[in-house]
Steps between C-alpha positions, in 0.01 A plus 500: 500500500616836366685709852283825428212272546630387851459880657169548371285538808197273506324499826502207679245184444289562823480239702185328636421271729468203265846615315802367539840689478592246208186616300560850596835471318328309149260806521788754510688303222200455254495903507815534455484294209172628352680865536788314314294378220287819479851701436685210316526670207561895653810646446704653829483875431813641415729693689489856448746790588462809688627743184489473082606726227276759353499700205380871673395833280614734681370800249334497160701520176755294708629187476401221787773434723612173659436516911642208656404366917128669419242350768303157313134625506292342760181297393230633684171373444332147478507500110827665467798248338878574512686400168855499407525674154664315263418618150362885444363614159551864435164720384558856311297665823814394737679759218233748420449555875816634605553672168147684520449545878170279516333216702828561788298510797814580717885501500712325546313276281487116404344429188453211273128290404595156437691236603541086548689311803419276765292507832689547819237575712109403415224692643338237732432117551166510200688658240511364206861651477811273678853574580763443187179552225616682216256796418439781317440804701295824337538783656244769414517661844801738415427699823587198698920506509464100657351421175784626264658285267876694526530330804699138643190415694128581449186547680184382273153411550425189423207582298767666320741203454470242188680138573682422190475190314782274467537554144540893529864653645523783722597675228193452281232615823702779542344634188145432522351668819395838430450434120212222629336776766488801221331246278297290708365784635474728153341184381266411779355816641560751264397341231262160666658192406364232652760239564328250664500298231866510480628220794238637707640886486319796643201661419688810673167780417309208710734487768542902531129529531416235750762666771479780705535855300706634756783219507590628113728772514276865477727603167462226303084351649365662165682348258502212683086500564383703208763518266312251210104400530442138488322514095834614427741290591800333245365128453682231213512635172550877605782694365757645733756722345870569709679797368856394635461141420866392548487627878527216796184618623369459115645179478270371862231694343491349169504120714230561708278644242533220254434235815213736536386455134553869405633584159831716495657794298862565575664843422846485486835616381477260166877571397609358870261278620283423132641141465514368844130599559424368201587182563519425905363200561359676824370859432444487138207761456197489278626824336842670518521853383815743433488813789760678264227677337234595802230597238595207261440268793148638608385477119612107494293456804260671412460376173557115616300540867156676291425613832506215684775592761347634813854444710819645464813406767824816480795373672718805342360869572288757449558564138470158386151454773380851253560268176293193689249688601429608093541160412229422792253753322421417143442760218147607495269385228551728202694754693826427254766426758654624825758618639743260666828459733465878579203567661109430438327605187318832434138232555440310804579139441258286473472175747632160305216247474441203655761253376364230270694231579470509877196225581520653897486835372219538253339326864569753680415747237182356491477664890562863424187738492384681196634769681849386458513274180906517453765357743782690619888479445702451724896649484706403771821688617794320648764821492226780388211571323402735265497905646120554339221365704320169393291526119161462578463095477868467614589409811817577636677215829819522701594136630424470894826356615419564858211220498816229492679561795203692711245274432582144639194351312627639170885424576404110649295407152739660260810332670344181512347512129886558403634216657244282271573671221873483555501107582287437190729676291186733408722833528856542395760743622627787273864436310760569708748720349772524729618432846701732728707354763482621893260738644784792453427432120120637495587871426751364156168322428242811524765687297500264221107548554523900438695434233233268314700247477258225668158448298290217421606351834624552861863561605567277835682572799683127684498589827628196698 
């Protein structure tokens, strides 16, 4: 029997009249061994210093600089995990932070979003989480320094924390974290999806409603409640256009929508990225259009789409969100053309129709009053949206990020839903296109990131 066993402290078989000391003892043993077999197969947790390293930004437009002997962060509460960070991958916002003065909520700072290792320290005796698991660990909560990815050790929810399957490396889940939560949650309450057809995903507009208003963050409880009526909702056979379509957060995007039976248009660099879209075996969209040419690429959708595309995804900015949104609001009948990638036309847009090919949505269409005989588009804005407010019939959505990591019920399903999807092989990780060696490494990566020479994949940061 294992020694750490020996000083558990069981209290004693009591003893009764009609029992002996001898079955007193074969009481005591039998729990000892049923606590034996119950933790056969648990890990000890693994020993854990009083100090790391740290990567600390100590002012924007600065570089971060390497602290050594910085305190380990404590895990506090019942569902908080402690992770040694082996792999990080880099994200332009650890860049564009510093460089622009933004989303720093104090200094000195720790930054970073994403990162894979192993569990030191699980929550508590039900998790599903055990000591030397190797997870994936999104942090969203960038106000949180525990949670930081530029870091040795890690504090992390564990409705927060993916197990990896065998057949993925550090390395690989390192890549995937955020890119899932921007799209899961683009996908799934901006825009509807229904995923519970999927390995029995979320129905996340079901789950937001049946909860308590008040446990969704104030800033984000509108878009999250009322930010797409039920007859409108993307269902199979709907288009979904992403202007950015080589982006990580493209490439989850582009998964999850095809699982979900949508129809894709990617917009993309074609001179960089024209033949590997074109033939990925993974994210291979329904249509792939040039983004040299803003206006060219409207009139291809445009002309291919007939006003069928209610949904539009920008993963780049606010110019390229302006040349969406025109894409998002077909020419009027007769009216002889529009302006496009510059602003709206001279005539309000007219609403796109119902599309055709959707059996879910001519449904719901089927549901809207007489009063309101068109459904709306819908542009979401990962980096920006346009500066003009929403075209009648438009709809404009920023993605709630905050739901993941400050509402447990959305955090616990999405997590979970991952690790199926990950273990059936149902979601892939972006290409790797380099890794960096050592945590001191991370600012040579973000430069190579400012100087665009990472695209079409993530750059990867070995820590350990």
């Amino acid at each position: 029997m294992p020694s750490f066993l020996r000083r558990i402290s069981f209290p004693r078989a009591r003893k009764t009249p009609s029992t002996t000391d001898e079955q007193s003892e074969v009481i005591l043993e039998t729990k000892l061994k049923t606590h034996e077999e119950q933790h056969e197969d648990e890990p000890l947790p693994l020993p854990t210093p009083d100090t790391q390293r740290v990567l600390l930004l100590h002012a924007a437009k600065q570089p971060y600089q390497l602290t050594e002997k910085y305190a380990v962060p404590a895990v506090q509460g019942h569902h908080e995990v402690l992770v040694r960070t082996q792999a990080i991958g880099l994200n332009p916002i650890d860049w564009k932070a510093p460089d622009f003065n933004f989303a720093i909520p104090e200094l000195p700072y720790i930054s970073g979003r994403e990162l894979a290792g192993e569990v030191v320290q699980k929550p508590n005796s039900s998790s599903r989480l055990k000591a030397r698991d190797r997870v994936l660990v999104i942090s969203t909560d960038y106000r949180d320094l525990r949670k930081a990815a530029y870091q040795e050790y890690v504090v992390a929810f564990d409705y927060n924390t993916v197990r990896l399957p065998p057949s993925l490396s550090v390395e690989e889940g390192s890549t995937l974290g955020v890119a899932f939560v921007a799209a899961v949650l683009s996908l799934g309450v901006c825009m509807g999806v229904d995923f519970s057809h999927v390995l029995d995903g979320p129905d996340l507009l079901t789950i937001l409603r049946n909860i308590d208003p008040e446990s969704i963050p104030a800033d984000v409880r509108q878009e999250s409640l009322e930010g797409i009526q039920d007859h409108e909702r993307a269902g199979p056979g709907d288009w979904l256009a992403i202007w950015g379509g080589s982006s990580t957060s493209a490439n989850l995007t582009i998964q999850l929508a095809k699982l979900a039976g949508l129809k894709t248009i990617s917009i993309v660099n074609k001179a960089k990225h024209g033949l590997r879209l074109s033939n990925h075996e993974v994210i291979k969209t329904d249509l792939l259009v040039d983004s040299h040419d803003p206006s060219r690429a409207v009139e291809i959708i445009r002309s291919n789409l007939q006003g069928k595309l209610r949904f539009g995804i920008d993963t780049v900015g606010r110019e390229s969100s302006t040349s969406l949104l025109q894409a998002l609001t077909p020419t009027p009948s007769g009216s002889g053309g529009s302006k496009v990638g510059g602003g709206p036309s001279d005539s309000p847009p007219s609403p796109p129709s119902t599309p055709h090919e959707s059996s879910v949505s001519n449904s719901r269409a089927s549901s809207v009053s007489d009063s309101e005989p068109n459904l709306k588009s819908h542009l979401i804005g990962l980096t920006g949206l346009p500066k003009q407010t929403a075209p009648k019939g438009t709809k404009f959505h920023t993605v709630p990020i905050k739901l993941f990591h400050e509402v447990p019920a959305v955090g616990d399903v999405l997590v979970r839903w991952f690790e199926r999807l990950l273990e059936k092989g149902l979601v892939s990780p972006p290409e790797i296109i380099d890794v960096e060696q050592g945590l001191e490494s991370v600012n040579a990566g973000l430069d190579r990131m400012r100087r665009g020479e990472i695209s079409g994949g993530k750059l990867v940061v070995r820590v350990a």
